[in-house]
N, C-alpha and C positions, 0 to 999 in steps of 0.2 A: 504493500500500500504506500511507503513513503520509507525514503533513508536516515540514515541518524539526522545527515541534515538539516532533513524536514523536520524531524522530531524538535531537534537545534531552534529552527527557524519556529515552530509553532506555540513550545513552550516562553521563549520572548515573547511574543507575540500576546500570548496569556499576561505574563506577567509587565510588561512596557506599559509604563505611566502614560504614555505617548496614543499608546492603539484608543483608536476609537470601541462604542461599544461593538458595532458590526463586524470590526476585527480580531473582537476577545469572544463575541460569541462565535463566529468560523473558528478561530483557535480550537476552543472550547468541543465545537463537534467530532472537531480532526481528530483529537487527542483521545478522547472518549473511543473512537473507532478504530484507533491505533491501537491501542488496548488491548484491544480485542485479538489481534494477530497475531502470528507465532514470531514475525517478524521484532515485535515490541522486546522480545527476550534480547537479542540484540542489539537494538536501539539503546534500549536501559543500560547494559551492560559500557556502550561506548560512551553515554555520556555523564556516567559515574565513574569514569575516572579523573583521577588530579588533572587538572588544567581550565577544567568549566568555569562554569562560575558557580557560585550557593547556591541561587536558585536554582539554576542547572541540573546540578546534581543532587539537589534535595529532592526535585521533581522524581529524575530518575531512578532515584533511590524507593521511592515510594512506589513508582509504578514495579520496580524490582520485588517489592514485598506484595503488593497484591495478585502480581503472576501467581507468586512462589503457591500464597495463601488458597489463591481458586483454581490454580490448573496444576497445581505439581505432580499429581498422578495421574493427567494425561499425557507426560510423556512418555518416551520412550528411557532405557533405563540407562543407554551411552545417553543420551540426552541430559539425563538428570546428572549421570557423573559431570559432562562437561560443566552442565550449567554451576553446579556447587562448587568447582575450583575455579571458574571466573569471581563467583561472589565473592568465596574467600581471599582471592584476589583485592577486590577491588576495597572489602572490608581493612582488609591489610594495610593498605595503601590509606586509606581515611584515618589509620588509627597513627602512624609513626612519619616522621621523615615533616622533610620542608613545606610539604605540601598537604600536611595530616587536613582532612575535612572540619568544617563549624560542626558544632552538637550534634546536632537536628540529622545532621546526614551521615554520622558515624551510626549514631543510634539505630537510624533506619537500615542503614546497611546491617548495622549486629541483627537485630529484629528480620531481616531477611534470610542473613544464615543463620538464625537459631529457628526459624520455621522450616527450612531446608533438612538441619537435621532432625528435629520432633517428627517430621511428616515422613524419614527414612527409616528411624525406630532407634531402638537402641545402640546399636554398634555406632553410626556414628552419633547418636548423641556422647557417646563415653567421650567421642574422637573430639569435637567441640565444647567439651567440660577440657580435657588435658590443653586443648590450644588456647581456650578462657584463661585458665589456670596460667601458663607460661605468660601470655601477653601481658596477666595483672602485673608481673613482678618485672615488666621492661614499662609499660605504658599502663599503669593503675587504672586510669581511667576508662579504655579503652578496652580492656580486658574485664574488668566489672559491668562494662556495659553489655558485653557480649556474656556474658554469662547471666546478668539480668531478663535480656531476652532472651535465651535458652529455658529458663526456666517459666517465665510466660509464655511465650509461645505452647511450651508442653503443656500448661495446663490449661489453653485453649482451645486443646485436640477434641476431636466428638468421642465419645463414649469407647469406640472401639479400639482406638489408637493412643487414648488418655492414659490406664492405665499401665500397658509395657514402657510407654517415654517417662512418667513420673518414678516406675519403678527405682528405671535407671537412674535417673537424679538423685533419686532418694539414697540409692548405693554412693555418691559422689558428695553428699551434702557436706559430710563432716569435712573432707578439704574444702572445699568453696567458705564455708564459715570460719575454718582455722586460719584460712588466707585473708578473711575480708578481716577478721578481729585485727591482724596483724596491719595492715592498710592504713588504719586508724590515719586521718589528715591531719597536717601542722593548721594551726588558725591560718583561718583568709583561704585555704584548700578547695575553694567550691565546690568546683567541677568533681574533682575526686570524694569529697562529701556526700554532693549529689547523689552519683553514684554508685556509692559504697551502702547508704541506705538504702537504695533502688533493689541493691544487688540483692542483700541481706532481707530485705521482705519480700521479694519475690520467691526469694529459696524459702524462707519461714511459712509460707502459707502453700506449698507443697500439701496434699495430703490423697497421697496414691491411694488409701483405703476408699476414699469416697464418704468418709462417714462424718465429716464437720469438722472445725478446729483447722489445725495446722500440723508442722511437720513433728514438732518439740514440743513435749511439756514445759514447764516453766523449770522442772527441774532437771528435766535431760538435757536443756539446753545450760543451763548454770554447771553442768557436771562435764559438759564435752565443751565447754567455751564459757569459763569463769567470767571474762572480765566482759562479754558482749552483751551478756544481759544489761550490766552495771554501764556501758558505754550506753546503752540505746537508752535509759532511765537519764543519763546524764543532760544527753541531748535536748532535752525536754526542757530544759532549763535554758541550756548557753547557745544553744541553736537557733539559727534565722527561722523563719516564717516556715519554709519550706521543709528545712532540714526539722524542725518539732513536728509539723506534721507527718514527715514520713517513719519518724522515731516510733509516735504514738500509733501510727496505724502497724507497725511492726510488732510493737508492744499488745498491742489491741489480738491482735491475729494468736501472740503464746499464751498471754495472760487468760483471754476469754473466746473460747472457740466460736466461730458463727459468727459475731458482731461486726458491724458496719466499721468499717475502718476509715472513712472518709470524713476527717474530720477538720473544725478550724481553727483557731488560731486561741491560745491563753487559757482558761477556765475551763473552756469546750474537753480541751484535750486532757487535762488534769483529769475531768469529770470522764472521762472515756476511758482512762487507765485505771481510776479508784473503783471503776464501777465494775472492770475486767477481775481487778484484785478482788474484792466484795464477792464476786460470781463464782472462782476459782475456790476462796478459802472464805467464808462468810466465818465460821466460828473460828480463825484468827484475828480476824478486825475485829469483830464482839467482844473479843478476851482480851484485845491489848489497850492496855494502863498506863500514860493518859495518850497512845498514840491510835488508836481507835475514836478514843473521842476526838481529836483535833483533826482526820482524817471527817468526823461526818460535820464539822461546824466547818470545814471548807466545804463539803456538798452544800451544806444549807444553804450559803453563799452563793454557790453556783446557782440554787433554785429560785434564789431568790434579784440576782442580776442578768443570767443570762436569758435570752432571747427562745421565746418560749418552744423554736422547733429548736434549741441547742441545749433545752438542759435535761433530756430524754434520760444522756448517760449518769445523770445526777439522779433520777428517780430511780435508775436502774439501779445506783450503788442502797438507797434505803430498800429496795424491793426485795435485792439479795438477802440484808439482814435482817428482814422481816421472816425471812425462813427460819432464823435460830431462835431456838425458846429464849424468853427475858429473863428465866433463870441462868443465862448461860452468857450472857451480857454482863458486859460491867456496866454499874448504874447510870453513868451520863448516859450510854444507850437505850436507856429504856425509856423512864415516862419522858423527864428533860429533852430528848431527842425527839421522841413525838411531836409534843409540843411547838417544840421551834420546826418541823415539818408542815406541821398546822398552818403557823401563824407564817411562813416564806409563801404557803401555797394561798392563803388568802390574799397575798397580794399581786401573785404570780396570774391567776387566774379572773383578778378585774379585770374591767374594760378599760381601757385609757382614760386617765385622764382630758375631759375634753373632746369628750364621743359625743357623736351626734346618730353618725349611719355609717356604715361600710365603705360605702363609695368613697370619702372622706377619710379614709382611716390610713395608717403607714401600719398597720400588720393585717395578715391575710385573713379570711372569717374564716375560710376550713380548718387551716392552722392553729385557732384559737379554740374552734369550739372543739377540735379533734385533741388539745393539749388537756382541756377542762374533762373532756367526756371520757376518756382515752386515761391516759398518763397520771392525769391528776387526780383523777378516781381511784383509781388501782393506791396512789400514795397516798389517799386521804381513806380508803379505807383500812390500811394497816397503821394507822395513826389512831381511826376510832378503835381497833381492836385494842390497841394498846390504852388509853385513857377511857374509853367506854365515857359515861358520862359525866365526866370532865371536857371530853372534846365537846359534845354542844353546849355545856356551859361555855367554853371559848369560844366558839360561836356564837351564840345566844349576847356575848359581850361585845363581841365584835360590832355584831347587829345593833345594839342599843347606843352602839360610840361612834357610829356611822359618821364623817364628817361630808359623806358625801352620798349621792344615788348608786354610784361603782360599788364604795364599799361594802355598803348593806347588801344590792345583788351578790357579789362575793360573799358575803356570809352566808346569805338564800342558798346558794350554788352549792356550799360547801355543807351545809347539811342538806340538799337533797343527795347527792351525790354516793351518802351513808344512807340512803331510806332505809335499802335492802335487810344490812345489816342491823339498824336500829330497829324495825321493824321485827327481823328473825329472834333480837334479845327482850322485846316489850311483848310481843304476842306468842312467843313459844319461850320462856325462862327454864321450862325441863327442870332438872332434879340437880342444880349446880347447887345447889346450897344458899343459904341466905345471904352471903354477899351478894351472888349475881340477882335475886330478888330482890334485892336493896339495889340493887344498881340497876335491876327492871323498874322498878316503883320509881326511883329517879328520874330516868329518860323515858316515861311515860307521864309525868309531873309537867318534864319540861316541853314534850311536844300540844300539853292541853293548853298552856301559857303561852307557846307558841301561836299558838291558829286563834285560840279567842283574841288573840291582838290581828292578828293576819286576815282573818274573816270578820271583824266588826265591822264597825261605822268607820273607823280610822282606817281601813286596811289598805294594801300595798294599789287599789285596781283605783282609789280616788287620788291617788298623787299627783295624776297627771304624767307619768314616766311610763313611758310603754315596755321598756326595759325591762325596771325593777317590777312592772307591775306581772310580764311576763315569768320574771323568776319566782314570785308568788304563787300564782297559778300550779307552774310544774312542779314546786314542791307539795301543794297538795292533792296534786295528781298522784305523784311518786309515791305520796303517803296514805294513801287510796284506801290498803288494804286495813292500815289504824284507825286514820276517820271512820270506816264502813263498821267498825268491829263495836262492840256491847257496850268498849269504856268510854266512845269521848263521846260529845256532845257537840261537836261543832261541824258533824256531814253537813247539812243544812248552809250553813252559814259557806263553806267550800264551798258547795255547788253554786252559789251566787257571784261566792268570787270570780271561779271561772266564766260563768256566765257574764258577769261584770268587764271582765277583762279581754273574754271574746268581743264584746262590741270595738275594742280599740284598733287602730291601724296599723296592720304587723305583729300583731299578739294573738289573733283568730286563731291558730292554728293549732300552735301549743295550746290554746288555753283549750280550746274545744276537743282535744285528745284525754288533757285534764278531766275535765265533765267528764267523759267518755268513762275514765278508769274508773271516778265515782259512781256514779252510776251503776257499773259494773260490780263493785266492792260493798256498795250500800243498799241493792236493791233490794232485801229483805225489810231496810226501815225508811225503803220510800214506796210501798205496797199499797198505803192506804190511798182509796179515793181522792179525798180533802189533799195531802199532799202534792198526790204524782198530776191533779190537775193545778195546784198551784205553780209548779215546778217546770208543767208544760208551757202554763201562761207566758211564763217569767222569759222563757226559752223561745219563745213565738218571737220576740225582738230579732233574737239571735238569729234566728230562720229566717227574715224578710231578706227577699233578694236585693235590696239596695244599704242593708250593714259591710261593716266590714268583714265579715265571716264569709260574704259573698265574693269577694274578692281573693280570696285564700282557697286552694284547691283541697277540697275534702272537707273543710272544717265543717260547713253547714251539716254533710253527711255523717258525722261525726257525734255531733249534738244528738241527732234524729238514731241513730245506730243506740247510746248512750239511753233516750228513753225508749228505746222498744226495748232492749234489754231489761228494764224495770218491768215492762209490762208482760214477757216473757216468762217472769217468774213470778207473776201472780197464782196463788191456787186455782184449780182447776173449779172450785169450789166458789172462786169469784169471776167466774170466764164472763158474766154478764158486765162489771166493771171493767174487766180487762179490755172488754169489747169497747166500750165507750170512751176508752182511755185512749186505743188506736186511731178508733174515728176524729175525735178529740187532735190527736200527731197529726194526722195525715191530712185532715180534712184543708188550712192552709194551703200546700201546694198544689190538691186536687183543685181548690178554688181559682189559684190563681192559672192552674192549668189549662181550665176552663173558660177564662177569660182572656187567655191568648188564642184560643183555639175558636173564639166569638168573633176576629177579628176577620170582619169583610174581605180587605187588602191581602194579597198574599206575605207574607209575612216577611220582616225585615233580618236582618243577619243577627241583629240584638235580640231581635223577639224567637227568635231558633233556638240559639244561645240559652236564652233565658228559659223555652218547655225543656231543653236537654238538662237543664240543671233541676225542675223540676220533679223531672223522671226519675233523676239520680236519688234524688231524695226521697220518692216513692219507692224505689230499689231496696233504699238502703233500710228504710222500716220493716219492709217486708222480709229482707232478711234473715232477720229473729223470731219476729212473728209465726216463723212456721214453725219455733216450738212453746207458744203460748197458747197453755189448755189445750194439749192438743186431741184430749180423751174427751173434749165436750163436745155437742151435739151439732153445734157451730160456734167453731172459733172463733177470735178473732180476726183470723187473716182472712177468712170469708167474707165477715161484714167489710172490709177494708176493700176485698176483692170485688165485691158487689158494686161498692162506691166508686171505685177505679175503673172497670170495664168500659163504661159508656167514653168515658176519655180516651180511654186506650185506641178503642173502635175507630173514634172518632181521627185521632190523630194517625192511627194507619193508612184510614181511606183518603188522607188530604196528601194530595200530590206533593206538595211543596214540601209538605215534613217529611214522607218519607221519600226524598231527593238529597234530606241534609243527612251527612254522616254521622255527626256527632248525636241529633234527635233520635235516629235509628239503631246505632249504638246503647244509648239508656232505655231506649222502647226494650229493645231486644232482653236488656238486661234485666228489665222489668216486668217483662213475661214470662223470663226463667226464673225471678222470685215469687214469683206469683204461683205457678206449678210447682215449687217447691214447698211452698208456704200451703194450699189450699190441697194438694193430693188430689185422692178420690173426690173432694168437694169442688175441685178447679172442673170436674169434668165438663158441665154444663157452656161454659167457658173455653173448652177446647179448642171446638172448632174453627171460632173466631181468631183464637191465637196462631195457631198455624195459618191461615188463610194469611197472618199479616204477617209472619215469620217468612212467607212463602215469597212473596209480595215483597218484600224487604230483600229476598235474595234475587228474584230477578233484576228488581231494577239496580243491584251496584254487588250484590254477592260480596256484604257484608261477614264480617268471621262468626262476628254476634249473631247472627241469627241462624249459622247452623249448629251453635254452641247451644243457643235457645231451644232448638228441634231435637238435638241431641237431649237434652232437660226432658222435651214430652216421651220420648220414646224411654228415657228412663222410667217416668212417673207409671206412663200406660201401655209401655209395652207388652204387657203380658196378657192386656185387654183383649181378647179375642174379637170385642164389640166397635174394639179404636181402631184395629188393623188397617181396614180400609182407606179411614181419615190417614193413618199414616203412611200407608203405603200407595195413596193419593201425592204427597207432600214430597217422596222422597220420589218420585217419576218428574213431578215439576222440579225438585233440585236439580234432580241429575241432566234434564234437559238443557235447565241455562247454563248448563257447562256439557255439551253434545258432544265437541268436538273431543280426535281419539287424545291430542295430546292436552295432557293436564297443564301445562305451563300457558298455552293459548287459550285454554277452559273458563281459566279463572283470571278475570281483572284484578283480582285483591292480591295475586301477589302468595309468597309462602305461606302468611298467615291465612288467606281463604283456602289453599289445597290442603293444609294441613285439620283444617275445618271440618271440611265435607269430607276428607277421609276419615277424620275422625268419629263423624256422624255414621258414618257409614260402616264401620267396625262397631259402634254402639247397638246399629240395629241386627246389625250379625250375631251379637252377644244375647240382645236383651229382645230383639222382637223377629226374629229370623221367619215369622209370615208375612211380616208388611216386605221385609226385603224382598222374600222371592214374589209377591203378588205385580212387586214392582218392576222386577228382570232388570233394577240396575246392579247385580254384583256384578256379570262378564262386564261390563263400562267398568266397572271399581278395577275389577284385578288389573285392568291394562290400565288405570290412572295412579294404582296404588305402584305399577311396576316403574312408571317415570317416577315418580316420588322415590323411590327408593334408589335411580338413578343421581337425585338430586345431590348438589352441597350442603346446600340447607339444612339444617339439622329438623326442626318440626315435620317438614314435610316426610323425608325421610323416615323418621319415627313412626310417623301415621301410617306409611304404605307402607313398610313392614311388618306392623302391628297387626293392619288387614289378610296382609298375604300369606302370614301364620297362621292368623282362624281361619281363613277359609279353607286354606289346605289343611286342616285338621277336620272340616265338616267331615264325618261318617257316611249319614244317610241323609234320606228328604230329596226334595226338592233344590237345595241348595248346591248339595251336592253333586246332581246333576247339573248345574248349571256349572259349577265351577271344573266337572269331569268335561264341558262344553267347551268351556275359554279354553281348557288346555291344549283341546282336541283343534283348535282351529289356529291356537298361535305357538301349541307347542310345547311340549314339559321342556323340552333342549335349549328352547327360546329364551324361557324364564330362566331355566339356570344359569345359563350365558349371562343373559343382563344381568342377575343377581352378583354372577362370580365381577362381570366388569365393576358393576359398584363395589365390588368389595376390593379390587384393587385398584380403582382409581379414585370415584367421586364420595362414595359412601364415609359419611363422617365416623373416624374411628370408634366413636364412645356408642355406634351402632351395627359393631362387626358380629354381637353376637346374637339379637335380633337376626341378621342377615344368614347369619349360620342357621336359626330354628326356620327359616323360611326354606333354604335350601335344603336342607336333611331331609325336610317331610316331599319335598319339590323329587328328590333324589329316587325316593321309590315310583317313580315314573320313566325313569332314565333306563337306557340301555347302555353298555360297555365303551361302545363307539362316542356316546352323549361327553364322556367324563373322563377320556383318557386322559385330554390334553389337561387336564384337573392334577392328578393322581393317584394312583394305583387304591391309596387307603380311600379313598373318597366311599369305592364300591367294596367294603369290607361287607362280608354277611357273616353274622348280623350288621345292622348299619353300626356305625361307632356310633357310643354313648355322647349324649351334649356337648359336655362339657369338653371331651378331646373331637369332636368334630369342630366344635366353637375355635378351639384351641390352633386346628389344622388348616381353618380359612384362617383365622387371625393370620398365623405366619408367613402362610402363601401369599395374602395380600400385603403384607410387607416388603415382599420382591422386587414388585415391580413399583411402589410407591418410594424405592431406596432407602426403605430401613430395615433391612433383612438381607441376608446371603439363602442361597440353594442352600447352603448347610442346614438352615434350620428344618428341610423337611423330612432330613433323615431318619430323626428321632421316629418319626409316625410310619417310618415303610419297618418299621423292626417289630 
């Protein structure tokens, strides 16, 4: 394609201040394509030698390593010999003499031939550990470099090749670390600094087992290189930016197996090393006097300065010692250390100073709330195990000394945070003895004190703070299952709060999850009439579609979830309350439903909008409902269903709504809870449902509504009386998707094939006379068999799920139909495609599905069908599942390139 020259000529060209864009992007394609040619081996190789220029040969050098990386086993193997004594060459040359290369392009060249040798195996890896080894002690740096990448490079082998290169290193290690201890730089040494560190953590984090950790324990390395432990400890201290970072990530790799080594600069890295030590030996920092204590009042420090995604390795150092009994501790670590854990993390985890909103903020929200919910949970829970109730006294202090809205939410934060656990010690004290009943009776004192100020007239939802009034809320959400329970007195007054604090902008959402979990926890002492209709009243605000709840996705559904669940667990003894108490929920949305549904005009994109939010909330009542009273004569999801139909009706026959996706989406959803909720009682109702279930699929072949069909053939499949309705229903399905291939069938995409195929294995289970009255299975097997060709994973799923029961059908009708499809596309057909998907497109996490389709597919087959398979395929008896499953998995590994022919020996024996 072009000569060194052009190479010469194009990388300028890239790199000249001078070229226009038009000239750097021609560069830019040449180079790319040059690449690609065999030719490039050469080019790289002439313009890495001494005399280029940096750029030149930095370029070169780089294109030199990604040949080596992506083709070095497509050569030939004089090939590869040449090519490896050129590099060597040309590394040689960069590393000594007048003309040695800048950094950048000695390094690249090492990193070239230390992939050269990884990718040849061990012989010569030994061969580039001995010429690393000689050139440290003529050219330090040069030689540490190349032995740094020898040892990366091997450990970025794939699987098959990883472990025989690591082995060898590992045999080499002890010289490469006796050599680098001995290395040691004069001050101002950089270069050799650099990479002497380089050198030593890439050998250190070696670990040919595959099993975590690194090469050395902390004490095998102290025992075969005394002073390098002590040298890499030292660095941490007197060492640049760079050189402490590469210390501590070396340190990080012996001290604490697994951990993130990537770390920054001062407190970061202390806190990364103290937390590796902590990890390694927790009951020796517990036991040492006073150098354990002054090791955790530097954590605290750190938890309470560093920047909330850098002080992880400081939670990690107290997480560790939370492992060791407090008897086992010297006493600064026990309560004292708690304490001051407590009180760093209260201010670790406010808001800034001078928050307003997010958009405005200099730290990240994920970051924050992931440091609070995350990190700071896990350390403020082994802070309450230790003080028990002392810690929400310190809280509870904090909260009353608030000088600010931050602080007090920070205190909110920090006792919800412990619900769990304060909750497990106030509602279950067990048989600990009367301290810990003394110490239940306490933190059951202080959570009634809590909430009577929390939920009064003064409470957090009238400050005006959406913030604090939000962290109010979630603590009495979190504390759900105590308010609900026999001792306090303040369910009632919580449920307002949240309710209170759902009306506010940007707090809907929490607070209305809140409601939800009371609700939940309290529904036995919100049963009465007088109550649960006050409660509804109060909640009517919340549900108006122009609050703020409206605005927050789910919340409204959330509230309405929240009192059906009350009503759910009314006795069955009160089902004529319980009934009025739905109608009562529901009746709201139904109304407003109704009055969009009045409106002359075809309807606007807001008024769409606004019935699909309606419906959600219809949905979302009905839900539950279908387990309120459900032994009475008429529930209440009947009267509810009764009240709802004429809408429902109404809103299917209107062109315009079912045209909107979002409207027919909640419809759809809202006919699946409706036949979930009303059963046998929904029957009267049936027919109308499907007709708009049906209706909804033709015109946009929605997922929801064969999800919704799937629902009735659950409910009445078994109905010998429904058959016909449903095997009506599924001839109209299967028609608006006629055509053979499923990908052209379906507008919607995976989510609608994975739909109708699902629907369609439901009726093969659960109603196998509407299927065959319908004669769409032979359509199904040949849609189920493109789905199972798919990428996709649902669709996939779906059609092999089918193509397993039907080729299981025995007898019937069915089974002739499906003895039909075979006969006309083939038992040979099907196992073809099947074995294709299973070595090309079929998603792996479906190869053993794919296996129970073929196995049963298989006694159809003749000798000739399944040779080019192999031999074990036609064992008689067939092979058992699990090593048939076992025998496609491997086979499609072959040709997908993560398998050898090797592995199908094991199965011909």
């Amino acid at each position: 394609m072009g000569s060194s020259q052009d190479l010469h000529a194009a990388i300028l060209a890239l790199y000249n201040g001078s070229s226009s864009q038009e000239q750097r992007s021609a560069a830019s394609r040449w180079l790319n394509a040059y690449a690609a040619t065999d030719g490039a081996w050469q080019g790289a190789l002439e313009l890495a030698a001494p005399g280029a220029s940096s750029e030149v040969r930095f370029f070169a050098a780089n294109l030199l390593l990604s040949k080596v990386r992506q083709g070095w086993g497509c050569l030939a193997p004089e090939a590869r010999a040449h090519l490896a004594a050129a590099i060597s060459e040309r590394q040689a040359a960069a590393a000594e003499g007048s003309q040695a290369a800048p950094e950048l392009v000695l390094q690249r060249l090492c990193l070239a031939l230390g992939a050269v040798a990884a990718l040849d195996g061990p012989p010569a890896v030994n061969a580039i550990v001995s010429r690393g080894l000689a050139q440290a002690r003529v050219v330090p740096h040069a030689g540490l470099d190349l032995l740094a990448a020898l040892a990366e490079e091997g450990d970025a082998l794939g699987p098959s090749r990883r472990s025989a290169a690591l082995t060898a290193l590992a045999w080499r290690a002890p010289e490469v670390l006796s050599l680098a201890a001995s290395l040691a730089p004069e001050p101002g040494e950089k270069r050799r600094e650099g990479a002497l560190l380089r050198c030593v953590g890439a050998w250190l984090r070696l670990n040919p087992s595959g099993s975590g950790g690194g090469l050395l324990s902390p004490g095998e390395l102290q025992r075969s290189q005394p002073g390098l432990l002590a040298a890499l400890m030292g660095w941490l201290g007197v060492g640049g930016a760079s050189a402490q970072a590469a210390a501590a990530d070396a340190l990080v790799t012996v001290l604490g197996p697994g951990r993130d080594g990537r770390v920054a600069e001062g407190l970061r890295r202390i806190a990364c090393v103290a937390a590796a030590i902590a990890e390694r030996a927790p009951e020796v920092v517990s036991a040492a006097e006073p150098e354990g204590a002054e090791l955790a009042g530097a954590m605290l420090r750190c938890v309470a300065e560093l920047a909330l995604d850098a002080a992880d390795g400081a939670l990690d150092f107290f997480a560790a010692l939370a492992a060791v009994p407090l008897a086992e501790r010297v006493p600064a670590l026990r309560e004292p250390m708690a304490q001051g854990l407590a009180h760093a993390l209260l201010a670790s985890i406010a808001f800034p100073q001078g928050f307003v909103r997010w958009e405005d903020a200099e730290i990240d929200e994920d970051a924050f709330h992931r440091f609070r919910e995350q990190a700071a949970a896990e350390a403020l829970g082994s802070a309450y195990a230790v003080l028990r109730a002392d810690y929400l006294d310190l809280c509870g202090a904090a909260l009353q000394g608030a000088a600010s809205w931050q602080a007090a939410e920070a205190a909110l934060t920090a006792l919800r945070l412990v619900a769990a656990e304060v909750q497990a010690r106030v509602l279950r004290p067990g048989r600990a003895g009367a301290v810990a009943a003394q110490d239940a009776a306490r933190c059951g004192a202080f959570l009634a004190t809590l909430f009577a100020h929390a939920c009064g007239d003064g409470g957090y939802a009238l400050v005006g703070n959406a913030w604090l009034a939000t962290a109010a809320a979630r603590l009495a959400g979190d504390y759900a299952a105590w308010l609900g329970g026999p001792g306090a007195d303040s369910l009632e007054g919580a449920l307002r709060l949240t309710l209170a604090v759902a009306a506010l902008p940007g707090a809907a959402g929490p607070a209305a999850a809140a409601f939800r979990a009371l609700c939940v926890r309290g529904a036995a002492r919100l049963q009465a009439p007088a109550v649960l209709a006050a409660l509804t009243g109060v909640a009517q605000g919340v549900l108006s579609p122009h609050g703020a709840a409206a605005a927050e996705e789910g919340a409204r559904e959330a509230v309405v979830e929240g009192l059906s669940r009350v009503i759910a667990s009314m006795p069955e003894a009160e089902s004529g309350a319980a009934s009025a108490a739905a109608l009562d929920l529901t009746r709201p949305p139904l109304q407003r439903l109704q009055q969009l549904l009045a409106g002359g005009q075809p309807p606007s994109a807001g008024e769409l909008a606004a019935a699909a939010a309606e419906l959600r909330l219809l949905a979302a009542a009905l839900r539950f409902l279908e387990f309120a009273c459900a032994g009475a004569a008429r529930p209440p999801a009947v009267h509810v269903l009764e009240a709802a139909f004429p809408m429902l009706e109404a809103a299917a026959a209107a062109p315009a709504w079912i045209g909107d996706a979002a409207v027919v989406a909640a419809m759809c959803e809202t006919y699946q809870r409706t036949l979930l909720a009303g059963k046998a009682a929904a029957g009267p109702l049936l027919p109308s449902a499907v007709d708009a279930l049906v209706s909804a699929w033709e015109a946009a072949r929605p997922p929801a509504a064969a999800e919704a069909l799937g629902t009735a053939v659950e409910v009445f499949g078994a109905d010998a009386a429904r058959q016909p309705l449903l095997a009506t229903a599924l001839e109209r399905f299967c028609g608006a998707a006629a055509p053979a291939d499923l990908g052209g069938a379906l507008a919607g995409g995976p989510e609608g094939a994975a739909a109708l195929l699902a629907l369609l294995d439901r009726c093969l289970l659960l109603a196998r006379g509407a299927l065959a009255a319908s004669n769409a299975l032979p359509r199904a097997l040949a849609w189920a068999l493109d789905a199972a060709r798919a990428r996709e994973l649902e669709p996939a799923r779906a059609g092999l799920a089918l193509l397993s029961h039907a080729l299981s059908v025995a007898a019937g009708p069915l089974a002739a139909q499906v003895e039909g499809a075979l006969a006309v596309g083939g038992a040979g057909t099907m196992a073809a495609a099947l074995l294709r998907a299973a070595a090309d497109t079929c998603p792996r996490q479906l190869l053993r599905p794919a296996a129970a389709s073929l196995r049963v597919a298989d006694g159809f087959l003749s000798a000739e069908d399944c040779h080019a398979f192999c031999a074990a395929a036609l064992a008689d008896p067939l092979l058992p599942n699990s090593r048939f499953a076992a025998l496609l998995a491997d086979f499609a590994s072959i040709p997908r390139g993560e398998g050898t022919s090797d592995m199908l020996l094991a199965h011909q024996m």
